[in-house]
Structures are given as C-alpha cells and as structure tokens.
C-alpha positions as CSV (number, residue, x, y, z in Angstrom):
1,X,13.2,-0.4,39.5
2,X,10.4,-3.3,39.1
3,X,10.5,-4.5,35.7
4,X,6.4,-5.5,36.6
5,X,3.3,-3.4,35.7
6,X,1.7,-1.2,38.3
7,X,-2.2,-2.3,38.0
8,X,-3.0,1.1,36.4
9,X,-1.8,0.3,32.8
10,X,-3.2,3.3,31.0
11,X,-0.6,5.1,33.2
12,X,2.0,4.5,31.1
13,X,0.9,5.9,28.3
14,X,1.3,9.0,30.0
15,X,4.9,8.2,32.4
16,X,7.7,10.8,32.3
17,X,9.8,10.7,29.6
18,X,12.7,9.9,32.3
19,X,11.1,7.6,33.9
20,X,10.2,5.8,30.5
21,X,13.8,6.1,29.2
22,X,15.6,4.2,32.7
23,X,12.5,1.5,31.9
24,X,13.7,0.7,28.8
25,X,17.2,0.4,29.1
26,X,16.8,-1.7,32.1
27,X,15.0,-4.1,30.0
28,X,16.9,-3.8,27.0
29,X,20.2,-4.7,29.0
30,X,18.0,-8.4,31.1
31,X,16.6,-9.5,27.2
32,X,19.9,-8.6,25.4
33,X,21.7,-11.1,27.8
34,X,18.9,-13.2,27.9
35,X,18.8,-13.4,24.1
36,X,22.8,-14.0,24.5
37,X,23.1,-17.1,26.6
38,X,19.9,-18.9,25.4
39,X,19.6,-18.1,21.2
40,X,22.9,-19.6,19.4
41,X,22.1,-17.7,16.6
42,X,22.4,-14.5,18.6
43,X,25.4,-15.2,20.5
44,X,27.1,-15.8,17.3
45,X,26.6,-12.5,15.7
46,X,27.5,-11.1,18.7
47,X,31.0,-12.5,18.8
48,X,31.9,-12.1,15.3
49,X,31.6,-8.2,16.0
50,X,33.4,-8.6,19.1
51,X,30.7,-7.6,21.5
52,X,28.8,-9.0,25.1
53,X,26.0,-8.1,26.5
54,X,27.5,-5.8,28.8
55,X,28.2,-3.3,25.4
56,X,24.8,-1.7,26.2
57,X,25.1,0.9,28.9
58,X,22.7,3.5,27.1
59,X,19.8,3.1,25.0
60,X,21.8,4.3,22.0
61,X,23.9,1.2,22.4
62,X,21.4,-0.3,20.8
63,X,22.5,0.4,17.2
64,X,25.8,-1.6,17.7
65,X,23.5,-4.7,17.6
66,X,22.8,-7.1,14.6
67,X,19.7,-6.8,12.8
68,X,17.3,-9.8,13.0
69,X,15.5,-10.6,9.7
70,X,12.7,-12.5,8.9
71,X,14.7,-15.2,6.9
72,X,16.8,-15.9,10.3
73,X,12.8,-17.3,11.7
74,X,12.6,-19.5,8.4
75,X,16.4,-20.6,8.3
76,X,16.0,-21.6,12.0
77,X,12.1,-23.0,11.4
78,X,10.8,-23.9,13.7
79,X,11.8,-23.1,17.6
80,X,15.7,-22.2,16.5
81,X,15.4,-18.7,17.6
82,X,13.7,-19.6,21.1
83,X,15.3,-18.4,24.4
84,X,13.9,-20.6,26.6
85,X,13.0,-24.5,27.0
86,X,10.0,-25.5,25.4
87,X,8.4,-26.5,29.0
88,X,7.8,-22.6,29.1
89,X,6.3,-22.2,26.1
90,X,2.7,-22.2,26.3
91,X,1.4,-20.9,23.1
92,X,2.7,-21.5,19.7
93,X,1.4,-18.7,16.6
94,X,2.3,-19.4,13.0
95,X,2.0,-16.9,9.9
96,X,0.0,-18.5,6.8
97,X,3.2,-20.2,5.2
98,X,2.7,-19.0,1.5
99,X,5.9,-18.0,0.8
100,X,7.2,-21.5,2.6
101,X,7.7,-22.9,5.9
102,X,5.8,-20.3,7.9
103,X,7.5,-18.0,10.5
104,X,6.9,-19.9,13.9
105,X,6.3,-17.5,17.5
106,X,6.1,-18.8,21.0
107,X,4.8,-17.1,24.2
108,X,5.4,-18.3,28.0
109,X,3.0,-17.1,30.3
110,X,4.8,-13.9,31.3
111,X,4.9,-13.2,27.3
112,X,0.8,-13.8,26.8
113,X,0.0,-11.2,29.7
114,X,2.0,-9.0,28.5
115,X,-0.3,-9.1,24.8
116,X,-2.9,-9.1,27.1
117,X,-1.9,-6.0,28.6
118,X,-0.6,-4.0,25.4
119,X,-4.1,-4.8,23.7
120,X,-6.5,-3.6,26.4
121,X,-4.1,-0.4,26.4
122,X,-4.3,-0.2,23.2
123,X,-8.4,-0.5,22.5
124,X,-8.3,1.8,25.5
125,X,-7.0,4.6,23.2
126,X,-9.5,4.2,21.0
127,X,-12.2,5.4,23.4
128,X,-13.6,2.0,24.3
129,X,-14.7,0.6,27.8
130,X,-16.2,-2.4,29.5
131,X,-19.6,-1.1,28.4
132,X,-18.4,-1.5,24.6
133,X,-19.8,-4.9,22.7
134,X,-16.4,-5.8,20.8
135,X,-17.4,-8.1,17.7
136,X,-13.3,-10.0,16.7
137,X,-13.5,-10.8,13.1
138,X,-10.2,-11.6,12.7
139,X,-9.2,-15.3,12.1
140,X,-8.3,-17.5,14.8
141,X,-5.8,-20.4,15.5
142,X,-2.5,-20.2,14.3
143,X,-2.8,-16.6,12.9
144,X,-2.2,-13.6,15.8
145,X,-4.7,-11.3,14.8
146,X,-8.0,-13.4,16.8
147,X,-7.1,-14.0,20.0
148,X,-4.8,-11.2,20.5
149,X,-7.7,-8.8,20.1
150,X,-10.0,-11.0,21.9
151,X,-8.3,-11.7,25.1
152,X,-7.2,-7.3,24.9
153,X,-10.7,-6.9,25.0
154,X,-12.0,-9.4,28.1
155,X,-9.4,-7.7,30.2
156,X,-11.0,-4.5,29.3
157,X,-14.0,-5.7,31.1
158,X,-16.5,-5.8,27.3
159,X,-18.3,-8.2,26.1
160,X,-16.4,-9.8,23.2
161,X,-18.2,-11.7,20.1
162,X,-15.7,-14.1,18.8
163,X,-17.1,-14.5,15.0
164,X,-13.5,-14.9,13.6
165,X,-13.5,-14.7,9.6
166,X,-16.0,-15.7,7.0
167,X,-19.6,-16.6,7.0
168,X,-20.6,-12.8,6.4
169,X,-23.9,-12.5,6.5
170,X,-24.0,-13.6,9.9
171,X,-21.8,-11.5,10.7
172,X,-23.9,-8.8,9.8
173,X,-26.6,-10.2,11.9
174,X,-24.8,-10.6,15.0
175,X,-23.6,-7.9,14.5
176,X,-27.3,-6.1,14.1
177,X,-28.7,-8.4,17.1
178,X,-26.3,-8.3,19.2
179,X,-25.7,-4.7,19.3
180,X,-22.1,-4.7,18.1
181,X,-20.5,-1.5,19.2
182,X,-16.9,-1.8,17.8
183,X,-15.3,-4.3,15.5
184,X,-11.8,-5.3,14.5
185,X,-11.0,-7.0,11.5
186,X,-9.2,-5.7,8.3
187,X,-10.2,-3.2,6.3
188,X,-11.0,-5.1,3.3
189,X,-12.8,-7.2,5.1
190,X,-14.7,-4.4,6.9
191,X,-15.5,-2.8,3.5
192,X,-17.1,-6.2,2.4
193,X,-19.5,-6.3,5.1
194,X,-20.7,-3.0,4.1
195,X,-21.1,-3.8,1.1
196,X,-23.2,-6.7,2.2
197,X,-24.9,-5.2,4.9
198,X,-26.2,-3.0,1.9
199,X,-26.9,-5.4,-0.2
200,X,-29.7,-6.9,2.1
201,X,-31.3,-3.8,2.9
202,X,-29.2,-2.7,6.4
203,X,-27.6,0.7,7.0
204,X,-24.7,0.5,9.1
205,X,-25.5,3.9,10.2
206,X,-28.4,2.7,11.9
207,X,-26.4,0.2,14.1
208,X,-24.7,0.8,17.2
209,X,-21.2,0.2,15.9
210,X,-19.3,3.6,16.2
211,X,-15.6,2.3,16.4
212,X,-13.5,-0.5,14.0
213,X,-10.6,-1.5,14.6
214,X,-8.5,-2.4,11.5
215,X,-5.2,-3.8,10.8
216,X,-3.1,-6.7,9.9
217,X,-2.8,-5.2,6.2
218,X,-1.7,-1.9,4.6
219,X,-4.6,0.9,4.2
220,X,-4.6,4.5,2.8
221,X,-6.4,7.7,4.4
222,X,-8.5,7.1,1.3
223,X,-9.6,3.7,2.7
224,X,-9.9,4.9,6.2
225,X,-12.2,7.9,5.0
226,X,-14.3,5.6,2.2
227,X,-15.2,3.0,5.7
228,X,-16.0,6.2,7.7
229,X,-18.3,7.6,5.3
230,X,-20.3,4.6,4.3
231,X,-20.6,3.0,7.8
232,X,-20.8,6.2,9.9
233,X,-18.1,5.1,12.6
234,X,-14.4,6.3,13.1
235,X,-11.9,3.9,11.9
236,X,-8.7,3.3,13.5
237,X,-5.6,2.0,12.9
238,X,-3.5,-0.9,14.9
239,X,-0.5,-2.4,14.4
240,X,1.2,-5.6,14.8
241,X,3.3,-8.5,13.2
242,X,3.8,-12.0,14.6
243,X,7.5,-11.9,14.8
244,X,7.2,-9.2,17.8
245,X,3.9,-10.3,18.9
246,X,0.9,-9.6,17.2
247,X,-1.8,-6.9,17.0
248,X,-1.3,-4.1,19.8
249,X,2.4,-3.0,19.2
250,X,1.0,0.2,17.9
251,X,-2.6,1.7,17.1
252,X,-3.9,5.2,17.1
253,X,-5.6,7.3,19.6
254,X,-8.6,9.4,19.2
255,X,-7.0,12.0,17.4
256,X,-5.8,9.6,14.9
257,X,-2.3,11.3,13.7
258,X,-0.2,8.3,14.2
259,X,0.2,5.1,16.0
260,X,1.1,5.3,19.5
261,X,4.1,2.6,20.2
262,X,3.8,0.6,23.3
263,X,7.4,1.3,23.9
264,X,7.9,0.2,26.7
265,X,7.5,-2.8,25.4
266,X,8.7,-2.7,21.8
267,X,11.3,-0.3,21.3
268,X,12.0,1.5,18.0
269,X,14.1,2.4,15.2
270,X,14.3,4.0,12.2
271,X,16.7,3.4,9.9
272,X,17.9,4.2,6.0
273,X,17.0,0.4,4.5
274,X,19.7,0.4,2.4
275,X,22.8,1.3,4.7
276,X,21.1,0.4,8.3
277,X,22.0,3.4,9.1
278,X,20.0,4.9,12.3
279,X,18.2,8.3,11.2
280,X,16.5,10.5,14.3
281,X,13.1,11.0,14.8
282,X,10.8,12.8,12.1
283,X,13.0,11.0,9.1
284,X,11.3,8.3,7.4
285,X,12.6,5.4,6.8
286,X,12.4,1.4,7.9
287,X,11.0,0.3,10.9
288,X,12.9,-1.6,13.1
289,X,11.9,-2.9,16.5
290,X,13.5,-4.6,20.0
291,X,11.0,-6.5,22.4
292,X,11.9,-5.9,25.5
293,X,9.9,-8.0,27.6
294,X,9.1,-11.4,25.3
295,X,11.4,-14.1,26.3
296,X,10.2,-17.1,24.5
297,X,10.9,-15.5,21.5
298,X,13.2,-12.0,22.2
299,X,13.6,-10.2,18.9
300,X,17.0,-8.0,18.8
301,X,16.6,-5.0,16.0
302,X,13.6,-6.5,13.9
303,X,13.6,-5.4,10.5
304,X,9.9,-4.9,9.3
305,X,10.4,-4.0,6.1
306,X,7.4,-1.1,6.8
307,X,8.0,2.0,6.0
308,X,7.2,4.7,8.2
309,X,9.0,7.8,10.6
310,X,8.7,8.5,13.8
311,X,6.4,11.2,14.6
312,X,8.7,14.2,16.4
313,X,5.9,16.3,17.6
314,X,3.6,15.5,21.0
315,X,0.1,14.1,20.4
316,X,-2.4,16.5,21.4
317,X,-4.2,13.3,23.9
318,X,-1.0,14.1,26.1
319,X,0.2,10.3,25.4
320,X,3.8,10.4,26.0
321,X,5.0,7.2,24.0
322,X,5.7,8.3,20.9
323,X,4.0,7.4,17.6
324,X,4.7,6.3,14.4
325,X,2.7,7.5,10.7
326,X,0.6,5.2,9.4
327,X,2.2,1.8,7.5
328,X,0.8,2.6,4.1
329,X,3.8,0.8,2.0
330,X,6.7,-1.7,2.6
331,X,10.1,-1.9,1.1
332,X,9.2,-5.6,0.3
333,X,5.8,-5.1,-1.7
334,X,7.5,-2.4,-3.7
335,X,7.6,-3.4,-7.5
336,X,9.5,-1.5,-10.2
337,X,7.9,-0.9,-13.8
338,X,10.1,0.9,-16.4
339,X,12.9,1.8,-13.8
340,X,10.0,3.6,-11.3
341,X,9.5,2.7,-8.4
342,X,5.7,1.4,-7.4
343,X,4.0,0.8,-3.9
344,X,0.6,-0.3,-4.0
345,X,-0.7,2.1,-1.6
346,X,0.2,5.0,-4.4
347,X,-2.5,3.4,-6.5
348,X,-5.0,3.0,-3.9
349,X,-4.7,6.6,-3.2
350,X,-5.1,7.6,-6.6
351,X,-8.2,5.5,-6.8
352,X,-10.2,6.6,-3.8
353,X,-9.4,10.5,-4.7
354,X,-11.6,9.7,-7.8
355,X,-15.6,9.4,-7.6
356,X,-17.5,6.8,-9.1
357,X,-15.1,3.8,-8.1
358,X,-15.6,1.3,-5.1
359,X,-12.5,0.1,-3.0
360,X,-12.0,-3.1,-4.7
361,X,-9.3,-3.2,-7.1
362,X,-7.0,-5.5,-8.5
363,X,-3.1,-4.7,-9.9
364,X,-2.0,-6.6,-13.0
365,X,1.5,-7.0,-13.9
366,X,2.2,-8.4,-17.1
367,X,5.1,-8.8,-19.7
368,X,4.5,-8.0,-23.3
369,X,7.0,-7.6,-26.1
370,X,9.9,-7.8,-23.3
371,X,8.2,-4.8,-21.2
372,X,6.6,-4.9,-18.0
373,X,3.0,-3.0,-17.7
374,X,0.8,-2.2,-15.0
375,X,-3.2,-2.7,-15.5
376,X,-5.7,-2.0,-12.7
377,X,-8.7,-3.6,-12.5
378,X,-11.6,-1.5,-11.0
379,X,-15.3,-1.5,-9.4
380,X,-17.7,1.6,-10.7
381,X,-20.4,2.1,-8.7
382,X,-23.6,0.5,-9.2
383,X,-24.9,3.6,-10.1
384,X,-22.3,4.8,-13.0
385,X,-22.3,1.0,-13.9
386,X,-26.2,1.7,-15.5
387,X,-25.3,4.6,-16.9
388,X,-22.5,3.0,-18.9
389,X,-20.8,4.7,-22.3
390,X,-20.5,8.2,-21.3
391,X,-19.6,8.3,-17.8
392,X,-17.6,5.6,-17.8
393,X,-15.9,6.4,-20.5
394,X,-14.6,9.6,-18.4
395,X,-13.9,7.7,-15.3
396,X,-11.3,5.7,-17.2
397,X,-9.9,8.7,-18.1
398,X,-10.0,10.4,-14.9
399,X,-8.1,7.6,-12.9
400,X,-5.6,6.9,-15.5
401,X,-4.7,10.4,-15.0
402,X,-5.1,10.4,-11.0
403,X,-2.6,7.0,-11.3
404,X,-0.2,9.2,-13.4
405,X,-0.1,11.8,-11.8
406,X,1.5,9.8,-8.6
407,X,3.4,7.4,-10.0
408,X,4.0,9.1,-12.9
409,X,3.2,6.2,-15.1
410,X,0.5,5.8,-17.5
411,X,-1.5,2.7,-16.9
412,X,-3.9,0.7,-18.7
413,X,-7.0,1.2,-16.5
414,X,-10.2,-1.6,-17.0
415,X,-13.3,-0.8,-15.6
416,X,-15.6,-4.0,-14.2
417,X,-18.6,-4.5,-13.2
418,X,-19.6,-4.5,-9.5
419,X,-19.2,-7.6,-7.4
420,X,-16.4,-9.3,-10.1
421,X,-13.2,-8.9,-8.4
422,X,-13.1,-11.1,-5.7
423,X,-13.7,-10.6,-2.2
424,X,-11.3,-11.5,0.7
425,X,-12.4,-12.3,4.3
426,X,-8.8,-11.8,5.3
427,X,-5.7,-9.9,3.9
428,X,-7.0,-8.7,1.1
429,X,-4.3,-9.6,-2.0
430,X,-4.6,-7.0,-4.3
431,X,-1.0,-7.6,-6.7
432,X,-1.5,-10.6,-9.4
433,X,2.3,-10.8,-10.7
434,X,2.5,-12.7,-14.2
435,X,5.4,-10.9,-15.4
436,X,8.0,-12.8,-16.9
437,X,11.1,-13.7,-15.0
C-alpha cells in the first residue's frame, strides 16, 4: 500500500474503516522504527522495557510504548528529539517560552505538506471553498497557529489575508473592505474585535464573514454561542499543538458535535491520566497522540494533558475518522481550592449561562489567613453598568450562585466596569495565581 496521498484528499475523510485501519499500522510500524534508530532518547526507553520496533504487529501494540512528555522537548531543548539530520529540516516552530526554554519543532519538506494537507482538509469541513476570503489573524513566526492556517487555506484555492495579531481596528477594516468571509484566530481575540467593531459603529452581521475559525486556547459552548450570537456567523472549533504539528490535527465539521481527527495522520488515545491506563472509545479521559507521518520530529504516545473522549457514535456528515469532544479543560490548568478540584472552563460556563455579563473575566487566586480563595473579576454590560445599584447588585448574586452551583464553591464575585480587564490579541490568560507557596 502507498504510504502517499491520492490527489483527492477530502476522500479520506470518508475511507473504509479497513482500509483506514491497514493505513495506520503500516505507518505506525515505518515511524516507530524510524523514531528507534534516529532519536536516542527513544531507543532508550525502548530497551529498558525490553522491546524493538518489530513489537508492533497490530495497532493495539501501540500501548506497550513509552509515553512522550512535554518535559522530554525541554530536557532535550533544542533538536534532541529529532529523527533526522538537520540538512532535512526546513522549518523550525517554537512555543512562546514562558514557562522556560520553549518547546522547539522541525518539519522537512515531506512534514510541511503534510500540514498543508491536513489544514485544507480540515477548513474543507467547515464548508469553505476557493471562493471563500480567509482573513488569518493568528500570529506569525515562530508560533504554529499563522502559517499553518495560511498555507491550509492557499491550497484550498481562497484568497488568504495574512493580518496576523494586533493592530485591531484595522483588522476590522480589512476585514469590512476586503470582504472577509471566514476568519481564524482565537476566540478571545475574535470576541475583541466585536467588541471593537461595535464600538465604532460596525455590525458584524452586516459583513460577509459567515465562518471563524477558532482555536489555539480552551473555549466553552457558552463562548462558542456568545461569538455566534453577537457576530451572526457559526463558529468552529480546530485543534492543534506544536509538539504534533500545529493547528489542523482536529477541527469540527458542520454539524459541530466534535472534532474530527485527521487520523491518519495523528493517531489517538485515551487514557486514565493517573495510571496510563488505555480506556476504549466513549470514556473520557487524557488525550494522547502518535504522528504517523512527521519525521523531523516523530512523536510516540504524546501526552496532551487535554482532557477529552473519544466520540463512539458516527457523525451524521458520514466522516468516517473519528472525533473527539471539544477540549474545554486540561489536567495541567486544573487548580485545587479547599480540597476541590477547579478547571477554568467550569467558571466560564457558569458565567456565560448568566445575562448581563460580557466574556471577559479574570480568576483571582489569593491566600489569606493560610486559605486559598477564588475571586472572579467580571464585565457587566454597558447597559446594566448605567443602571448600577439594583441590578447589579442581583447579578453578583446570580453568578456567585451559577459558580456554586458547578464547582460547588462559593466565590467572591467583583463586578467591573466595561473595558477594564485587559484585552488579549492572543491566548487570552485568564488565571492571575498569587497564592502563597
């Protein structure tokens, strides 16, 4: 079997099950031995347990392998986890670095046509075509997100407005003059502009955008329904991290209930995050993927740290590769208050289900008299913001109970003006941690 793509790529969202299965493994088995003779790191881990590549001979082989984690990318920094010479490598992609050194990716040529491929697939799903104006607000450079969504979109024949991040009001008039019809940024970010947009007197609804494309941070349904309401288009959800190879390992289709994996490409796993343990489709649990056909960079059993299950039942658009819920939390941005466990999706969701708020919202952790606290900073409404005393008075009281009643804490809720918090034309970063350590 050819491990190449036919020319019709939107075919394989649809391929035989069978057919997809004997795909896999045969490119599980050429980047498991690839990953063995050319990443030390690998190959060690490997031999301590006593196996060789030639332990795979199913697919469900795969959970005898080691996990890779995303220290291993920082204890190796920078190119100790490539697989092939660095003649080959003809694109290095870095995350920000604010934890430390960043985490480092490189592509060869095969690996950046294969992004290529996966993202046009992937805006595909979303109903776009080469008749679509696709504005790409996400940064470029070093960070994925940019010119992974712009080169998916040249090879789907649109015209693609490369904005990147920032500058926002002229954004909004490309956007306006140029007759944006989709966008892909995050959804922060997206939110902003309407705001913006607003704020000088332009109505998204009016514009020909129908379609954005958001990702590279956690969202709720709450989020995805606020955008779709006040800017009139549908808003979908895509997938990525640097480590496997950017935006377009997943993304949603027009029915959106769940991300569609490119699996043939990136393979996954769920597992229990506390014993590795591999639990079967429909259980939720941690994500963990397996490129199959990246060579600068192969990544054996990824751990994400998102938290998510593998949807069990078929997608009504007939797509065959199966999909995964939406990443609303991971087991890394968890924080625990009073024994209870927190995700900052659960207070997003509280939030939005409450009227009278915006989307912007800041969490507060703080120490007093040797115990931790949560306090929520939140936007009212311009609107309920003029009214003041007596309707704000109830909001507070509304979304300290909405918060309760899903984390089932009681939380010091602070209502702010509009326009205080501040804005992000990135990832938006919503935790402030000053709790005492």
């Amino acid at each position: 079997m050819s491990l190449y793509l036919n020319d019709d790529l939107s075919a394989l969202d649809y391929v035989q099950l069978d057919y997809l299965r004997e795909l896999q493994l045969e490119r599980l088995k050429k980047i498991v031995r690839h990953a063995y003779t050319n990443v030390t790191l690998f190959r060690s881990r490997m031999d301590e347990r006593g196996l060789t590549p030639d332990c795979i001979r199913t697919l469900g082989d795969l959970g005898k392998l080691p996990f890779t984690v995303k220290a291993d990318l920082r204890d190796t920094y920078p190119f100790g986890l490539f697989a092939v010479p660095m003649s080959q490598v003809v694109r290095l992609h870095a995350s920000s670095g604010t934890t430390g050194k960043p985490i480092v990716v490189g592509y060869t040529r095969q690996d950046l046509d294969i992004w290529m491929q996966v993202m046009k697939r992937a805006l595909a799903s979303c109903g776009l075509t080469h008749e679509d104006v696709i504005q790409v607000s996400y940064g470029y450079g070093l960070f994925t997100g940019g010119l992974g969504a712009h080169y998916g979109a040249e090879a789907l024949g649109a015209t693609v407005v490369p904005t990147s991040g920032g500058n926002t009001q002229r954004q909004i008039m490309l956007m306006r003059d140029f007759g944006t019809t989709a966008v892909c940024c995050t959804p922060s970010y997206f939110y902003y502009m309407v705001e913006q947009a607003a704020a000088v007197g332009i109505d998204m609804h009016k514009l020909p955008i129908r379609a954005g494309i958001f990702g590279a941070e956690p969202w709720t349904e709450e989020m995805r329904k606020r955008i779709e309401h006040d800017a009139g288009i549908k808003a979908y959800d895509i997938y990525g991290l640097s480590e496997i190879i950017g935006p377009g390992v997943a993304i949603e289709c027009c029915c959106q209930k769940g991300m569609h994996i490119f699996e043939d490409h990136f393979y996954p796993e769920i597992i229990n995050p506390e014993t590795g343990e591999v639990l079967p489709d429909g259980e939720f649990g941690e994500l963990v993927l397996t490129t199959l056909s990246k060579y600068a960079m192969p990544m054996i059993r990824y751990r994400t740290r998102d938290l998510t299950r593998i949807v069990a039942e078929p997608c009504e658009c007939g797509r065959t590769i199966r999909r995964i819920e939406r990443i609303s939390s991971r087991s890394d941005d968890m924080f625990i208050i009073r024994g209870v466990n927190v995700f900052p999706s659960q207070i997003e969701t509280a939030l939005l289900s409450v009227e009278g708020t915006t989307a912007n919202y800041n969490i507060l952790l703080t120490t007093e008299h040797g115990l931790d606290n949560i306090e929520v900073d939140v936007e009212v409404t311009e609107e309920l913001f003029s009214d003041k005393v007596r309707s704000m008075e109830g909001l507070q009281q509304r979304l300290t109970a909405a918060i309760e009643g899903v984390i089932g804490l009681r939380v010091r809720v602070k209502l702010v003006a509009p326009n205080t918090i501040q804005r992000s034309e990135g990832k938006a970063r919503r935790v402030i941690d000053h709790r005492e350590r």
